[in-house]
N, C-alpha and C positions, 0 to 999 in steps of 0.2 A: 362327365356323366358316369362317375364311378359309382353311384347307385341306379344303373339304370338297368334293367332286366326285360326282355322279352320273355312272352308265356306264347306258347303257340300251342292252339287247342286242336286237338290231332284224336276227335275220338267215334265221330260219323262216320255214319255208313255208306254213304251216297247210291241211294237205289234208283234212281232218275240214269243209273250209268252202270245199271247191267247188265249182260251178264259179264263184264268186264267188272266191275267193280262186286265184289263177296263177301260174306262175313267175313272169311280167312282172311282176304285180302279185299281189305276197304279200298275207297279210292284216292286216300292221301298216300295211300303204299303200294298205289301202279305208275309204271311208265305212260299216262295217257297222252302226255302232251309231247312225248318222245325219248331221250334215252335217261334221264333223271325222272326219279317221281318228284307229284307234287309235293310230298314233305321233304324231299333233300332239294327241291328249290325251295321250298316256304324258308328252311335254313339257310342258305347258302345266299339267300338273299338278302341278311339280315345282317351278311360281315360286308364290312369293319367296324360298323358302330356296334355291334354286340359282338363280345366273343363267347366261343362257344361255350364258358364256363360259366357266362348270363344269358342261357339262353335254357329256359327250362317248357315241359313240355308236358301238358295236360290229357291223359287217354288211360284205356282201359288194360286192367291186367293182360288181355289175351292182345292188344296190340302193342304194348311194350318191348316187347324185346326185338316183335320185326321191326318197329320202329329205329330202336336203338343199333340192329345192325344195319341200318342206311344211312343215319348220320352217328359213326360212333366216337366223332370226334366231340357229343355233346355228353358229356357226362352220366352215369346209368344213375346217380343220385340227383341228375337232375326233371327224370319222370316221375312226376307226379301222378300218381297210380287212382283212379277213383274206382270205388269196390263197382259201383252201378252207373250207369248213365242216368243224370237227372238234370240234365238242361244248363244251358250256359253258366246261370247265374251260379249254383253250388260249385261248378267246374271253376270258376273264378274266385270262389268265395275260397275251397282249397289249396289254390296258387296262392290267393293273399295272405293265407295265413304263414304259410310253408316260408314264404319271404319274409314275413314281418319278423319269423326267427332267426332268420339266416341275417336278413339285415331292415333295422329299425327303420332306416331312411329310405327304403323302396321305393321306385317308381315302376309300375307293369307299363309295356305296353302290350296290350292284349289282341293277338292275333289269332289268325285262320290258318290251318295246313292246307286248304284247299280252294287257294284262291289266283288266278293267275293276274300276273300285274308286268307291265311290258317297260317301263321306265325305273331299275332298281335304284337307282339313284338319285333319283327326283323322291321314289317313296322312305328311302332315309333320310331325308332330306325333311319331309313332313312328319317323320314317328322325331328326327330332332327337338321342331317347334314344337310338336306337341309335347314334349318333355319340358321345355320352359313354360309352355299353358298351365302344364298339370304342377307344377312348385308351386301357383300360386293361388293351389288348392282347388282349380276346376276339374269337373269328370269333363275329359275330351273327347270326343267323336270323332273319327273321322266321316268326311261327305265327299261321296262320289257325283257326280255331274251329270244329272241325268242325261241319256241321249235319248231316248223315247217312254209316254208314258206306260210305263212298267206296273202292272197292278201284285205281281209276286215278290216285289220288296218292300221294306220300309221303308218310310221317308222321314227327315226333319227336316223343319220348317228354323229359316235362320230368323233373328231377331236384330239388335243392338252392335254395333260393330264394338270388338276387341282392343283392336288394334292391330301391326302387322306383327308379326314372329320368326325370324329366320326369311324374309322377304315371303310371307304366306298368311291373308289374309283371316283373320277368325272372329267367331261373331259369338253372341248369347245363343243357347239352341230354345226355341221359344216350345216346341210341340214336339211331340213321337209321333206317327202315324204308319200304323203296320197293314202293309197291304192295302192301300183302296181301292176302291170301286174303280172302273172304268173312267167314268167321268170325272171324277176328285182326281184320279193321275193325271187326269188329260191339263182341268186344272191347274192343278201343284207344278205339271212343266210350263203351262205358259207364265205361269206369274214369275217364276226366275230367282223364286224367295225361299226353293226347296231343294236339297240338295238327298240321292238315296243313302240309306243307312247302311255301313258295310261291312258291319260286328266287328269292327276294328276300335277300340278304348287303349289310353292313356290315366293312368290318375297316379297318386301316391298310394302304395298298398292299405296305410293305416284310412284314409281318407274312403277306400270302398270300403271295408270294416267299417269304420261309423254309419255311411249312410244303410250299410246291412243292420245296423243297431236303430235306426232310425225306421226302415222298410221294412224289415222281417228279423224283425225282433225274434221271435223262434230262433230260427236260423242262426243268426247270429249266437245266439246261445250252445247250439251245437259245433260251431267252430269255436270256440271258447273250449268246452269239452275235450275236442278233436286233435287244441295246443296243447291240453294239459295231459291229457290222455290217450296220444294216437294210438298204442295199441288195441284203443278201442272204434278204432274208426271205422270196420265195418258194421256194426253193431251200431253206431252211432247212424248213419249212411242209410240204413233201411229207413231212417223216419225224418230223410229233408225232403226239404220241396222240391217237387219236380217243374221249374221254372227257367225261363230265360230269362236274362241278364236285362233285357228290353222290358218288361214287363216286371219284372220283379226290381228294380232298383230307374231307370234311368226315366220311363214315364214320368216315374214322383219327386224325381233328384231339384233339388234347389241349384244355381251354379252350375249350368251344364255348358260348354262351348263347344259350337262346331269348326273343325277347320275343313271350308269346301275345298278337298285336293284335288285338282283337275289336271286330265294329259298324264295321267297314271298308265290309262293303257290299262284299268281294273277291269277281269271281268267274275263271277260267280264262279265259272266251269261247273254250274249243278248238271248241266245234260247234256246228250248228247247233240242236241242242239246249238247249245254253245263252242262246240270245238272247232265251228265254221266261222267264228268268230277270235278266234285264237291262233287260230292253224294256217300257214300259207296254203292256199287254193291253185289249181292248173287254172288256167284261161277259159274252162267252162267252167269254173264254178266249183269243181270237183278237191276235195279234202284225200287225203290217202294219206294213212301211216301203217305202216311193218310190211309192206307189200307194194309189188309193182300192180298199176292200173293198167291192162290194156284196155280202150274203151275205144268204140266208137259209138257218135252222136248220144254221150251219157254228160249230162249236166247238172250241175249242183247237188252231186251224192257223194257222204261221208263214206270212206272205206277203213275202217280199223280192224287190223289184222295182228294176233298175237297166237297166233296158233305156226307152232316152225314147220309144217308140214305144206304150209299153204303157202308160195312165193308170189303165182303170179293170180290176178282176179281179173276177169273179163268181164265187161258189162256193155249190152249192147243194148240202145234205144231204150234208156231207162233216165230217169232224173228227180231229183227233190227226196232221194231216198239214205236211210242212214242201214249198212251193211255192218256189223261185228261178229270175227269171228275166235273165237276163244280156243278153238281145239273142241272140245264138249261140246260146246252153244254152237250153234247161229241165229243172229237175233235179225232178221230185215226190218222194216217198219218205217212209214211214210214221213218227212222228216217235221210235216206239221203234228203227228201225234208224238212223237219221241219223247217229251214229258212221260205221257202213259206207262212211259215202259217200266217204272213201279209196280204195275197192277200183278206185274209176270209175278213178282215175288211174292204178292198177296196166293198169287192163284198156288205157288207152288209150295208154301208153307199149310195150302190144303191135300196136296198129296202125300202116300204114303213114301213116295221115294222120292218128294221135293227136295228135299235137304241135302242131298247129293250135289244139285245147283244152285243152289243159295251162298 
């Protein structure tokens, strides 16, 4: 697999996880899940089968460098710098090209900096086969296995069976579908013929290149440009689509296969809701990180503590609640609205001294 390369896309914001998660410090560049962030495990979980000198890494000017001082064992030539945020697809369509000069025979697999995944060797195990999928010119998907109808992700629907791959079954992907309805999730899980979408891709670099020749002919035109011309890439950059990779390339893709990888242990980590699902829990239910709990009769409330002033939290006759406390912030909030907690950063980019907490 000496052409084989990880890109790991390391350039969101995650506002669903603030006031813990800031422009300064995104949430691929905190400790939320404990003492490594989630970009030095997004890395670190990718050795043996990548070393770090194929492992390059998609983000923004202003989080390059803190990026590069948490993993600096990945080369600082191998941050791919985008001038603007404009959605998966350009974020990928930049990596491919970046590779296609470094080496003709590229294979990406196209990852998340912020995704928590509990089996690391079972999911090398899966970016393997899909490396043998993707030579024989399929765009790969990975598929998560749904455990309840979820209407906040996408889905694909499997079609035609593959064959197996490295002992892991893979099918034709027949359909995209982002986000359904209530009823269409409910659906999609009993039929057993859907697996969620988990922005994780496999293909050969020159192979997303054509179908971006094929889909956004534009675009593609501007990487072409961007090869012969990078000095002019931000200049170039003001006038691409602001698109995802889902919608701009894999909807209309011919050849798409899914591998449903199950017993990953995958989860999002978009909110703070998800850390109860990641994180070992006390005996009632109770999450706690950076801090000791003293509690009594307190049940199923998240305590995230990154403030050094604050050792111990007492909570008395309280439950279902998510506690963060930053040093500056304290965020309480009922742990069925913790989604909501974006709204803070709508409200506070309307104040004159919001930006202070942002």
């Amino acid at each position: 697999m000496q052409h084989y390369y990880a890109v790991i896309m390391a350039g969101g914001g995650g506002t669903r996880l603030w006031p813990l998660s800031r422009q300064s410090q995104p949430k691929q560049s905190i400790p939320l899940l404990g003492d490594e962030t989630l970009f030095q495990i997004a890395v670190r979980r990718l050795q043996p089968l990548f070393m770090p000198e194929r492992i390059l890494v998609v983000t923004s000017a202003a989080y390059r460098d803190l990026l590069h001082r948490q993993a600096p064992e990945v080369p600082l030539a191998n941050f791919v710098v985008e001038p603007a945020p404009r959605g998966t697809a350009p974020a990928l369509g930049l990596a491919a090209v970046t590779l296609r000069q470094r080496d003709p025979q590229a294979v990406m697999a196209c990852l998340t900096a912020d995704h928590f995944i509990a089996d690391e060797a079972r999911f090398r195990d899966v970016l393997a086969a899909a490396h043998d999928l993707a030579l024989q010119d399929h765009l790969v998907t990975l598929g998560i296995a749904p455990t309840y109808a979820a209407t906040g992700f996408g889905y694909i629907q499997r079609g035609s069976a593959l064959g197996a791959v490295h002992g892991f079954n893979a099918y034709r992907a027949e359909r995209f579908k982002e986000k359904p309805g209530r009823a269409e999730s409910e659906a999609m899980l009993a039929d057993g013929l859907h697996s969620w979408n988990s922005g994780m891709f496999v293909w050969r670099a020159e192979r997303l290149l054509q179908e971006f020749a094929e889909q956004m002919e534009s675009f593609r035109g501007q990487l072409d440009q961007i090869a012969a011309e990078p000095e002019r890439l931000p200049e170039i950059w003001e006038g691409v689509v602001n698109t995802t990779i889902d919608y701009g390339v894999m909807e209309g893709a011919t050849q798409v296969a899914v591998i449903p990888a199950a017993d990953l242990g995958w989860n999002d980590v978009g909110s703070w809701e998800s850390l109860f699902e990641v994180l070992p829990a006390d005996g009632a239910g109770n999450v706690v990180v950076g801090a000791e709990l003293l509690e009594i009769a307190t049940q199923n409330t998240l305590i995230h503590n990154s403030n050094p002033n604050r050792k111990l939290i007492a909570a008395l006759g309280v439950h279902d609640l998510v506690v963060v406390d930053t040093g500056d912030i304290l965020l309480i909030c009922p742990r069925e609205r913790s989604q909501e907690v974006k709204d803070f950063v709508t409200a506070l980019k309307a104040r004159a001294d919001g930006k202070a907490f942002l």
